[in-house]
N, C-alpha and C positions, 0 to 999 in steps of 0.2 A: 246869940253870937253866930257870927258864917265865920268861915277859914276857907278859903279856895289855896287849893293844892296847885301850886305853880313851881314844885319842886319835884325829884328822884329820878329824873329825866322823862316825866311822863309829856302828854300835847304841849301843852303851855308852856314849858319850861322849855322842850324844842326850839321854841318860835324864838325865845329869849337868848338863847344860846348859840355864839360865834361856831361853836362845833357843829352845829345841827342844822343851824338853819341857813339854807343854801340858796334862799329863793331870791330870785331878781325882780321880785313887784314892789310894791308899797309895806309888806309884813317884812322884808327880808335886808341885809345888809346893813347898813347904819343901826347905833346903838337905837335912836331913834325910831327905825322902824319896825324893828325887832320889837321892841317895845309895845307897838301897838294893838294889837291883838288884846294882851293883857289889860293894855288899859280902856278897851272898848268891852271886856266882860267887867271891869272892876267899874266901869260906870253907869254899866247896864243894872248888875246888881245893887249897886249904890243909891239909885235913881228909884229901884223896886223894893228898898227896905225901909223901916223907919228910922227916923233921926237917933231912935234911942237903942240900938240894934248896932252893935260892935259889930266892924270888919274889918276881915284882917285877910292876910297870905300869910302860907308855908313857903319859902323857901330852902334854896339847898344850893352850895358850891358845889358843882360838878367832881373836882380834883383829876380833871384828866387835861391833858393837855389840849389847850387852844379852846377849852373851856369857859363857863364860868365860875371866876377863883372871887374870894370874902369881897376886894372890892369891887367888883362885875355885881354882887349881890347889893352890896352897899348901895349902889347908882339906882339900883332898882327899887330898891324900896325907900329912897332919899325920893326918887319922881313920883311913887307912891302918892307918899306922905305930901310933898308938894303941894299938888294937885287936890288935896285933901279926900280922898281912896279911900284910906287903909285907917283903921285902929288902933291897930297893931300886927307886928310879924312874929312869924314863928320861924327859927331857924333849925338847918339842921345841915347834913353834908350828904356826898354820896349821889350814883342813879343807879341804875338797872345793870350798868354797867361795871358798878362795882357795888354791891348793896351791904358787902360787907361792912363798909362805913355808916348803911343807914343805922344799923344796929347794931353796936360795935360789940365783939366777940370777948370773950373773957379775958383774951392778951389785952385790951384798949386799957389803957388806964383809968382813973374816972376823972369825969370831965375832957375828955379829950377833944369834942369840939367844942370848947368855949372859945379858944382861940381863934377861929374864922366865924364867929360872929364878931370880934370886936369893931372890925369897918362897920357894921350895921349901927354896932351902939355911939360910935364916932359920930356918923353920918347923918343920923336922926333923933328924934327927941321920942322915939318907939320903946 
């Protein structure tokens, strides 16, 4: 099994993200080319693994403003899946930014991000 971290605001999830990624070339602006980055390592590894070798992403909703929120993730791992990428996703919230979310504190309740995966589980058959 792989898992590529494309979550917690680290490279890849920059590139993904309307907050971060500022760039005026072919990586940057449209959802679409945001996008691409991700989906030229998710093809690159794809292409280097065997047929019987699960892959998947981490994902993560940003929660910060002009971010990406549960449906911004959703789209992402629905073109994933599409394109047939991914095996599966792993959800989570939070970046660097606020990490408190990555690993929620003893006030979280349990389960507290079930609820911004639901676009994911709407979105895809993951």
């Amino acid at each position: 099994m792989i898992a590529l971290l494309l979550a917690h605001g680290y490279l890849v999830q920059q590139f993904l993200s309307p907050l971060h990624n500022f760039r005026d070339d072919e990586y940057g602006g449209s959802f679409e080319n945001r996008l691409r980055l991700p989906l030229e390592l998710l093809s690159a590894v794809r292409s280097a693994t065997p047929s019987t070798m699960a892959l998947g992403v981490r994902l993560s909703s940003e929660l910060l403003p002009g971010g990406m929120e549960p449906d911004d993730v959703a789209r992402v791992a629905r073109a994933f899946e599409e394109r047939g990428l991914i095996d599966f996703v792993n959800l989570t919230i939070g970046t660097d930014y606020n990490p408190h979310k990555i690993i929620g504190a003893m006030h979280e309740p349990v389960g507290y991000e079930l609820p911004y995966g639901e676009p994911v589980r709407k979105a895809t058959r993951l």
